[in-house]
C-alpha positions in Angstrom: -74.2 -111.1 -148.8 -70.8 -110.3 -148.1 -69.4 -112.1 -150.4 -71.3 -110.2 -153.1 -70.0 -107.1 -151.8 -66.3 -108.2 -151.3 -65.9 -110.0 -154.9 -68.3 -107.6 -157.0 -69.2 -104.1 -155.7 -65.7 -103.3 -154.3 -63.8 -105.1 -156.5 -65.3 -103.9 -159.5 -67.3 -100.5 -158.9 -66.5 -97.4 -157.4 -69.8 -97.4 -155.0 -69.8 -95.6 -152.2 -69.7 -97.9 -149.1 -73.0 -96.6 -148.2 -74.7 -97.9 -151.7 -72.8 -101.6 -151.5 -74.0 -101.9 -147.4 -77.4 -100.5 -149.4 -77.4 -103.2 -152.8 -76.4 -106.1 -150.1 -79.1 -105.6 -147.9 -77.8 -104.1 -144.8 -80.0 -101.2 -143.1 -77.3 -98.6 -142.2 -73.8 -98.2 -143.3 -72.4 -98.5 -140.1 -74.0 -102.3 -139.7 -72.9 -102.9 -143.3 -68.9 -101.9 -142.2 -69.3 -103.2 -138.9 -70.2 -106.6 -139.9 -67.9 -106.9 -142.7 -64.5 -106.0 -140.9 -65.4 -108.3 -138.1 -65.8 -111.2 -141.0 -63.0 -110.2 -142.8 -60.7 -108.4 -140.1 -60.3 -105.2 -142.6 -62.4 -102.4 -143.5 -64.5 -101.9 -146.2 -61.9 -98.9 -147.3 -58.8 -101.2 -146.7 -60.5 -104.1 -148.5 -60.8 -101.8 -152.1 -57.9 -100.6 -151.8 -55.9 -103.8 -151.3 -57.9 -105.6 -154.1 -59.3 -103.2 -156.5 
């Protein structure tokens, strides 16, 4: 799930973070963030920019 997100939506597409938590299957934005900067120690935000 996360994956998805890290290496295609915010890589590649200029989603809001509200769509990718969305297209990935989480419920709310927040859970979608939440989760994914306590896997991957950054931000969603921080993670784009870094790697876009």
């Amino acid at each position: 799930m996360l994956e998805r997100a890290q290496g295609m939506l915010l890589e590649t597409t200029g989603h809001t973070v509200e769509r990718i938590g969305a297209q990935v299957g989480f419920a709310s934005s927040t859970a979608f963030r939440d989760r994914f900067k306590r896997v991957t120690g950054v931000s969603p935000h921080t993670y784009r920019r870094t790697f876009r």
